[in-house]
N, C-alpha and C positions, 0 to 999 in steps of 0.2 A: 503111262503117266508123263513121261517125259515128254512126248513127241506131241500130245497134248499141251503142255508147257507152252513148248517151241511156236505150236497152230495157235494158238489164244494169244500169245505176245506179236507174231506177224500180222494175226488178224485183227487185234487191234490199231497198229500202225498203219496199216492199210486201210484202214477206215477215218485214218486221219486224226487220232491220238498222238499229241506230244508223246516222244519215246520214252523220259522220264516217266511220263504219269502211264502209260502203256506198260511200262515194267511194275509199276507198284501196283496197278490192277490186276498185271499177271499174277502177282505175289499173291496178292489177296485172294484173290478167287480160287487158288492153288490150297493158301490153309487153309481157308474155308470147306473146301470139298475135303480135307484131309486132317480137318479137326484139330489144328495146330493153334497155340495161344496164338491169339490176335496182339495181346499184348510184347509179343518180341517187333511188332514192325515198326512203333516208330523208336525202341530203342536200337535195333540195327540200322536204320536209317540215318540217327546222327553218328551211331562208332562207327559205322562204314567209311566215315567221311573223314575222321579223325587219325590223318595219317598225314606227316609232316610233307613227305614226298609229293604227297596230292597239289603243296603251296605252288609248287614250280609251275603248275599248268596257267594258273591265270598271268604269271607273270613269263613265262612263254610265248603266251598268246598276246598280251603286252606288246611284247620284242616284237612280234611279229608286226605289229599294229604300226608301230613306233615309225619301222621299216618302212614301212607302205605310203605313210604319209610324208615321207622324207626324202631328198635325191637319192638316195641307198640307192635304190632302184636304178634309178638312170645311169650312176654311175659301173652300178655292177655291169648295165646292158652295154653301155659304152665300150666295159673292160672287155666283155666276151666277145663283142663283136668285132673288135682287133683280133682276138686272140684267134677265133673260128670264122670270121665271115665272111671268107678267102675263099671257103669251100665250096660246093656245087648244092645249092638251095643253104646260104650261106644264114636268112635271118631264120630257118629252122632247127640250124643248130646254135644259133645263138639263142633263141628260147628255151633248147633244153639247155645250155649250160650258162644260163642268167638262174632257169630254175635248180640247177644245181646249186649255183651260188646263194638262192634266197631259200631255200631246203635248208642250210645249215645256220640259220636266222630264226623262222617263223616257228619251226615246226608242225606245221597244220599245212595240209594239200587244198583245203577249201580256202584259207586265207589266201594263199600261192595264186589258187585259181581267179581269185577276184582280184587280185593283181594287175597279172600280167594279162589277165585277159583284157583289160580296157587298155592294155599299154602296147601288146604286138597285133593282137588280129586286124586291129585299124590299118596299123603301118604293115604289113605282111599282106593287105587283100590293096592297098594304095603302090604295092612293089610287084605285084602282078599274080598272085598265090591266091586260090582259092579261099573263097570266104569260111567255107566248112571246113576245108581240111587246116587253114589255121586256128578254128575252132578245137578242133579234132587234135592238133600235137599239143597245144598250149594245157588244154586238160590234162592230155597223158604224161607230159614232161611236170605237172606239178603234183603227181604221183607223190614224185621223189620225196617231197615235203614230209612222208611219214615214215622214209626210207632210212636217208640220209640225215643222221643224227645234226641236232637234237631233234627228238618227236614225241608228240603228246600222247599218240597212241601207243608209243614205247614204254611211256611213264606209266600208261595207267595198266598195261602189261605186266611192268615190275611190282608195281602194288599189287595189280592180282593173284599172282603168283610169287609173291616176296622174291624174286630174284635185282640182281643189280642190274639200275640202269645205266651204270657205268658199262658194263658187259656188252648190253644191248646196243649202247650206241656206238661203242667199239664192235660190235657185229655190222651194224647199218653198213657200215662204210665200203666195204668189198660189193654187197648187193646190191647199192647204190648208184659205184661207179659203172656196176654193171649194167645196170639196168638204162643209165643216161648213155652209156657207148651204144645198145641196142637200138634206144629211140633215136640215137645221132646216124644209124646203120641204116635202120628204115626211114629216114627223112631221106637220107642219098638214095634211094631206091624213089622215093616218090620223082624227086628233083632230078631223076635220071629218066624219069617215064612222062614227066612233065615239062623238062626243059628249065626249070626254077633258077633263079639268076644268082650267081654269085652276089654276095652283101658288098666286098671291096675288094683292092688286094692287100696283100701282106706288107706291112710296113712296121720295122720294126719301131721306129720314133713314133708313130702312134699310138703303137702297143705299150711304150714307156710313160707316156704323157699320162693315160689312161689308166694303167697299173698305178701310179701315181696318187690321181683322182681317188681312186676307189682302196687304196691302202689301208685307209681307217675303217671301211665297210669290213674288208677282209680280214681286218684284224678278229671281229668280236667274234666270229666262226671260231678261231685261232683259238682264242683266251677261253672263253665258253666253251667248248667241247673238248678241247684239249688240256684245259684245266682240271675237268672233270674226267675224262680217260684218266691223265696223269695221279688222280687221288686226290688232286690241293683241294678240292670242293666240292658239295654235294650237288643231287641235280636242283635244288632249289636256290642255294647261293650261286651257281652258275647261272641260273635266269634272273635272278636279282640282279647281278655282274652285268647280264649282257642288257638288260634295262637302263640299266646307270649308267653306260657306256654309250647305246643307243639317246638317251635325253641326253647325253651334252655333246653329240654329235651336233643332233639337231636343233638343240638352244644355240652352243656356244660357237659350232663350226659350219654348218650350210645355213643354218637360223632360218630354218624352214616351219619350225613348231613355233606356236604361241601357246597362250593360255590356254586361250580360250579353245583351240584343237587338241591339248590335250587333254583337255574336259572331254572333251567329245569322243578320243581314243579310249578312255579311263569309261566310261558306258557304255562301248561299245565291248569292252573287254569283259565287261561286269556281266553286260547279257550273254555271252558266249560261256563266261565260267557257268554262270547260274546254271547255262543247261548241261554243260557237262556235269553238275555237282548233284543236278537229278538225279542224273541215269547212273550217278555212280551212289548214290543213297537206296535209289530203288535197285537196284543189282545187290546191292547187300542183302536186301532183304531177301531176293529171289535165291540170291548164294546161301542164304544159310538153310531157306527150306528145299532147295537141290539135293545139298550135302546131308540134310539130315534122313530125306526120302532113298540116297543113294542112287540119285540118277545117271551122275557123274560115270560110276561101273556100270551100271545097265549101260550107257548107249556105249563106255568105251568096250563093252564086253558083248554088243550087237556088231559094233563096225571091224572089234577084230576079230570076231567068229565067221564074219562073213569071205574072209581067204587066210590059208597061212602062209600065203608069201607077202616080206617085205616090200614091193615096191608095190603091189595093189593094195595093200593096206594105205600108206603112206597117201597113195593115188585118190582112194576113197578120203579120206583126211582133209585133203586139197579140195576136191569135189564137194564134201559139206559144208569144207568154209566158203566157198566159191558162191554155193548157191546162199546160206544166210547173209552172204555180205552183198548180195544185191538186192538184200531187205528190211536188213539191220544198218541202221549207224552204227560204225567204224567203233566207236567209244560202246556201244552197249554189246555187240558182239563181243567184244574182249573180253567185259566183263562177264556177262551171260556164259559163251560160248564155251572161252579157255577152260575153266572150270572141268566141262563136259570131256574136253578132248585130252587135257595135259596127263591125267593118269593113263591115255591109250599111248599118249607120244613116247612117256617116259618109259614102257612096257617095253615098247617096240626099239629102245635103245636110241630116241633122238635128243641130246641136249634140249634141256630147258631155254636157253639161254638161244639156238637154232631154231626152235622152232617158235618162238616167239618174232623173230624173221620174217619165217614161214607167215605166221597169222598175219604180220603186217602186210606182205607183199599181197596175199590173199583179198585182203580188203582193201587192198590201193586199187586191185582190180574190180570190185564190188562197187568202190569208187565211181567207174566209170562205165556201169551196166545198169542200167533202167530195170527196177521202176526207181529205185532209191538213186541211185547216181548223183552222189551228192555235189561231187566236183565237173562231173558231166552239165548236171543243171545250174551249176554257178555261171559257168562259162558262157552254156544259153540263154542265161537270163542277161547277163552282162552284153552280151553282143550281139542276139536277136536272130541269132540263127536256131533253126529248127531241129530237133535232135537226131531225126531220122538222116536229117541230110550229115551231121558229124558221124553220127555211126558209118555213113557210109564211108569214109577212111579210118574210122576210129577203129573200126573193127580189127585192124591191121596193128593196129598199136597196141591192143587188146590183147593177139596173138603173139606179140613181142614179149607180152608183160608174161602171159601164160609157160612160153618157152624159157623165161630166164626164172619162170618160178617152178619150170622143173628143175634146173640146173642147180639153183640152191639147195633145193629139196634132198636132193639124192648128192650132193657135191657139198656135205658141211664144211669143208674147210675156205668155201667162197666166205663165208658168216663167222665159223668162229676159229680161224685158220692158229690165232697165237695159242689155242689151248693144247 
């Protein structure tokens, strides 16, 4: 019955069903065949939603919004590119560490990628770089967006699993950095087999001017996620905080917003929540006739009968997130998926708190694997290159992501080193 489940909810969205409404038809059609009251789906549907931590998302996503429309951006690229763009393929580490910097802003890897990708692939294929493969780092470095705290897919992690997002995004951080020193490790490999031109040299008066500029950008990371670490705030007054902070940057201090664009921010934000607030309605419903069917121990009780050693357990783990997350949205995986796998993790002796990590880094790569590639296809629709041809380096970036998600995997103290 599960795996059932799993084929009817794929094969839905493969047929081109919204994932929200793809999950409420899986639901349906699950108690129908299993003679469950009809009447629990739409009262799961609004208590699913009915959870204060869920507020933070739209106002997240907000921030992120805020950001994008505003010099944040330039000034953060400005910053990194003093800071990195000395090195040898100098503006592709200034992609991944501008996306580091807007990772602890947005939270969302699809907002990241619609970014930066109309903002470096122009200027990165006009400085002599391949038009694919700056297609191809720009995706993989706005990964981090769900990495490096704050992230929406962390949020809806901790709802699903009542664990703290405080925890989680104090986890990001280690995975994070690791994961952007890797993509900065394979950019110098390309830019060493390509000849990729240094961005400038090092000057430290530049580097002050700019650090300067971009102070106030840097702060709301600071206050925002460090507020939240520290306890002063929850994750929803931290995204309120970093909203408030963000509007009167751009009201009061670059005066890059008007009204009338943050009208247009304010709908763009509204359609984006809407659909997360689907898939998170219809996942209740699906979570609760999961857990009442017991499928959750059936599959963890299929995947861990299947070896009793540790590290192919864990292996296969990896492997099944690996493969739904290149068919699932990042947001209904969570919901859907963790359910299924958190009583095998917790068996198997992996923190809650790790292996929620784990799930994110898993879908950051599902991210960027066809058919669903959700930040893969952002990046192509923005800049008109064709997927096969970013694959053709992306691939590489792919294997970067893969090697630093075994290293987590088996290495919990990269994740959750203070406990």
């Amino acid at each position: 019955m599960a795996w059932m489940v799993i084929a009817i909810l794929i094969g839905l969205i493969i047929i081109g069903m919204p994932i929200g409404f793809a999950i409420m038809a899986t639901a349906l059609i699950a108690m129908v065949i299993s003679d469950v009251n009809l009447l629990l789906l739409p009262v799961q549907m609004f208590s699913g939603t009915q959870n204060l931590v869920l507020l933070a998302i739209p106002l997240f996503i907000l921030m992120g919004e805020l950001m994008g429309a505003t010099s944040i951006s330039r000034r953060m690229i400005d910053f990194a590119s003093a800071l990195v763009g000395w090195m040898r393929g100098g503006l592709s580490h200034v992609n991944v560490v501008t996306s580091m910097f807007m990772a602890e802003m947005s939270g969302s890897a699809v907002a990241d990628a619609a970014v930066m990708s109309k903002i470096f692939v122009p200027e990165m294929e006009r400085k002599g770089y391949p038009r694919p493969y700056a297609a191809a780092i720009t995706a993989a470095s706005a990964t981090l967006g769900i990495i490096i705290p704050p992230s929406i897919p962390m949020v809806l992690y901790a709802v699903t699993t009542n664990t703290s997002p405080r925890d989680l995004f104090l986890a990001g951080i280690g995975p994070g950095l690791l994961l952007g020193g890797a993509f900065m490790i394979t950019a110098y490999i390309f830019a060493r087999l390509g000849n990729h031109p240094r961005e400038r040299s090092f000057q430290l008066g530049v580097l002050w001017i700019t650090f300067k500029a971009a102070f106030i950008p840097l702060l709301i990371p600071f206050i925002v996620v460090g507020g939240l670490i520290a306890g002063i705030y929850t994750p929803t007054e931290a995204a309120a905080l970093g909203v408030i902070i963000a509007l009167i940057f751009g009201f009061g201090i670059s005066r890059d917003l008007t009204l009338k664009k943050l009208y247009e921010l304010l709908v763009m934000t509204t359609r984006q929540t809407a659909t997360v607030m689907m898939i998170i309605a219809g996942s209740a419903v699906l979570g609760v006739y999961l857990a009442n069917e017991q499928i959750p121990q059936q599959i963890a009780t299929a995947l861990g009968g299947a070896s009793d050693t540790f590290w192919v357990q864990v292996v296969l783990i990896n492997l099944f997130l690996l493969v739904l997350g290149m068919f699932l949205h990042a947001s209904a995986a969570i919901i859907v998926v963790v359910p299924l796998l958190l009583p095998l993790a917790i068996e198997l002796g992996i923190d809650p708190i790790h292996f929620g990590i784990i799930v994110c880094l898993n879908l950051g790569i599902g991210q960027q694997t066809p058919p669903v590639a959700s930040v893969l296809l952002t990046v192509c629709s923005a800049t008109g290159v064709r997927i096969e041809q970013v694959m053709h380096y992306g691939k590489w970036f792919i294997a970067t992501m893969f090697i630093v998600l075994m290293l987590v995997s088996f290495i919990p103290d990269i994740s959750i080193w203070w406990k």
